[in-house]
C-alpha positions, 0 to 999 in steps of 0.5 A: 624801716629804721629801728626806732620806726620798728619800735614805734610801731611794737610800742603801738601794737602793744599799746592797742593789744592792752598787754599789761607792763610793770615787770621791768618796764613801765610803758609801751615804749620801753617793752618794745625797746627791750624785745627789739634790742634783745631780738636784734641781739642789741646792748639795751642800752643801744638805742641811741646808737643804733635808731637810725640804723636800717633794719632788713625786712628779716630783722623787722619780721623777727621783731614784728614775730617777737611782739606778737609773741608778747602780745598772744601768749600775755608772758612777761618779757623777761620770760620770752628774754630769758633776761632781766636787769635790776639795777644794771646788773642782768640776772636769768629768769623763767616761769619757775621764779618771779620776774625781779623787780624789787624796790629794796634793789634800788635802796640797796644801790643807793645806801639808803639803810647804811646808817643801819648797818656797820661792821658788825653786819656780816651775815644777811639773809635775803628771805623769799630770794626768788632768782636770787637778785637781791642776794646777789646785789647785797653781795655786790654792794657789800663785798665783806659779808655771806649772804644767804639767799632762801625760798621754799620753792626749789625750783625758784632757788635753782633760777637762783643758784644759776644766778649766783654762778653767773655773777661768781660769787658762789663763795659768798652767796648761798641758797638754801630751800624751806618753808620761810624762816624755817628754811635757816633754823638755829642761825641769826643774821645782821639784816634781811631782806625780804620781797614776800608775798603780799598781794591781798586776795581781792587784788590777785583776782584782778592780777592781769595774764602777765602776773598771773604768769608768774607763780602764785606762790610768790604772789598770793598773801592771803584776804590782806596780803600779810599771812606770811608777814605776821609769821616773820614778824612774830618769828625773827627776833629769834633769827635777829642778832643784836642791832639787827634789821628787817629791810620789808618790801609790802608795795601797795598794802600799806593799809593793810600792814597797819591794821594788823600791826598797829603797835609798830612804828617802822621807818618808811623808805623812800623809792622811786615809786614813794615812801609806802612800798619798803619799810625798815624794823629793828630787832629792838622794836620787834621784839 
């Protein structure tokens, strides 16, 4: 069997099994890709290279075990990798953190809130950091700011402590634990970056095994998804220095944030998936 006929018949066992995606792939194709490249110990980004190449039946057993895998347990990918990439750059994942897949990582890549920030932007805060990808990716992007990665869940912080040595940037990136702003007390930052959790109750019910894997900490967002939202925006003009910004990550809750928050008129951001998943407040209008 060559390799794109063993990924063919992953993508269609995935596909007939129901197994959910959106936790670094979108489609059948794509999940069997990542698991086969990863189990032959493949670059992912190998396949065009190596789709004709002969796989041994020991090779096509180990796939054929790996998706079966995926398919009885319902985890994630990324929690059966060890692995998940965000814009090219590989981070380490397990349970204790949710698989990275922000969109503020692509606005990030693209600069596309640069017309924001400037020279007095040194100091970032990378709110609900999770693995630590979003910090590691403003650190990349802007190599003259300190970045400050915090979560209240310590053991989401040592996935992203981990994250940080792996990328060397220990000097630039740290990680501190609390309970949301509280968690930097008496500090201001030039812009933060927040992924929280937002997922309205009646949507985490109807969450597939995949996302229920993940923990719910990271998830659950209350009956309209903005509980830890209406705290962080009532609390971080104090957190703010002046000319700052709040890059927002809400994904499908838009409606929801409207209704709770209807004197504000934030600047909606573009991503691949549209211009209703990330928004953008300045100090100014916050406070």
């Amino acid at each position: 069997m060559k390799l794109i006929e063993c990924i063919e018949a992953g993508a269609a066992r995935l596909q007939a099994a129901g197994v959910a995606f959106g936790q670094g792939t979108l489609n059948a194709f794509d999940e069997a890709a990542w698991l086969t490249l990863w189990r032959l110990g493949l670059p992912l980004d190998a396949l065009d290279d190596h789709a004709e190449d002969a796989l041994t039946p020991g090779q096509q057993a180990e796939v054929e075990a790996l998706i079966g895998q995926r398919i009885a347990t319902r985890q994630p990918a990324a929690y059966l990798t060890g692995e998940a990439w965000l814009q090219g750059v590989p981070f380490f994942i397990d349970q204790r953190s949710i698989v990275p897949r922000s969109f503020i990582a692509e606005l990030i890549a693209e600069g596309s809130f640069d017309a924001w920030l400037g020279e007095h932007t040194q100091q970032v805060l990378d709110l609900c950091t999770g693995n630590g990808s979003l910090a590691v990716l403003a650190a990349m992007a802007w190599p003259d700011v300190q970045v400050t990665g915090a979560d209240l869940s310590a053991d989401a912080l040592a996935v992203a402590a981990r994250n940080v040595e792996r990328h060397g940037l220990q000097g630039r990136v740290r990680v501190v634990q609390g309970d949301g702003l509280a968690a930097v007390a008496g500090q201001r930052f030039d812009l933060v970056l927040c992924n929280p959790p937002y997922v309205n109750a009646q949507s985490m019910a109807a969450l597939p095994p995949e996302f229920r894997a993940e923990p719910e900490l990271a998830l659950a967002g209350g009956s309209d998804g903005m509980d830890f939202i209406r705290r962080l925006l009532a609390e971080l003009p104090a957190h703010l220095n002046a000319g700052g910004v709040l890059v927002l990550e809400i994904g499908h809750e838009r409606p929801f944030f409207e209704a709770a928050f209807p004197e504000l008129e934030p600047v909606w951001l573009e991503t691949s998936a549209g211009h209703d998943m990330v928004l953008l407040l300045t100090r100014e209008q916050l406070a």
